[in-house]
Steps between C-alpha positions, in 0.01 A plus 500: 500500500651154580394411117744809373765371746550191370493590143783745586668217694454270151626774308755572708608152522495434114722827413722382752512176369578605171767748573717231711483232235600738220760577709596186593487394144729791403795420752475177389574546157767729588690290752516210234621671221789632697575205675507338133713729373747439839511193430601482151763729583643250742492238304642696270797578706527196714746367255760787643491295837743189573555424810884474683658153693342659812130525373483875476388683145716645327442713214616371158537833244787366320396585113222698622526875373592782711176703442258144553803416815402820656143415492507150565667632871318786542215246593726218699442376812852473490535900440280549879713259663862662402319870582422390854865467591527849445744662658726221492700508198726241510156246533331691230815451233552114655129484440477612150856269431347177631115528395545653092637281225841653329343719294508841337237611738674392804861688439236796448354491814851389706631870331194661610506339830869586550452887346217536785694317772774780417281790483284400883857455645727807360180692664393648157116321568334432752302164585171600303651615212704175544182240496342759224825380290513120564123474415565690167713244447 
């Protein structure tokens, strides 16, 4: 009886063993071709970044297209950081004036900011449909 117990407990041992390193091995894998990929992609795109007299980034879209512009923001720091001012309007326009280039992307998202500003205020959304807007932006 004790002999059958420990082969069980070897068995058990070795499958156990072998499940957690193939797993292990897996997630590792995984995890390093996305961070690679991440990481190309922001190298890639830290040449849209400057930086202002005060230190702060500032995002530099200037002969950037629209469609690669839209993209380029859609995954900005700077996009979270204008968001979370939400529902002040006032900061979130001042925000987007003083932290984007000049560009063709920027007088884009001023309208847009503007158009939703109008909308939330006149009462024709409300402040959900308001955020939904300014992160389709």
């Amino acid at each position: 009886m004790l002999k059958g117990l420990i082969i069980l407990l070897a068995v058990g041992a070795a499958f156990m063993y072998a499940v957690l390193f193939l797993v292990n091995k897996s997630t590792v894998n995984v995890s390093s071709e996305v961070g690679a990929s991440e990481y190309a992609e922001n190298i890639d795109w830290k040449k849209y970044y400057a930086k202002d007299v005060l230190g702060e980034p500032i995002l530099v879209l200037k002969n950037v297209p629209l469609k690669k512009a839209k993209l380029i923001w859609s995954q900005s720091p700077l996009r979270k950081e204008m968001l979370s001012q939400f529902p002040d309007f006032e900061a979130i326009r001042s925000f987007a004036e003083n932290r984007l280039s000049p560009s063709p992307f920027r007088d884009y998202l001023l309208k847009g900011i503007d158009k939703i500003s109008g909308d939330f205020q006149a009462g024709l959304i409300d402040a959900d449909q308001a955020k939904e807007r300014l992160f389709g932006l």
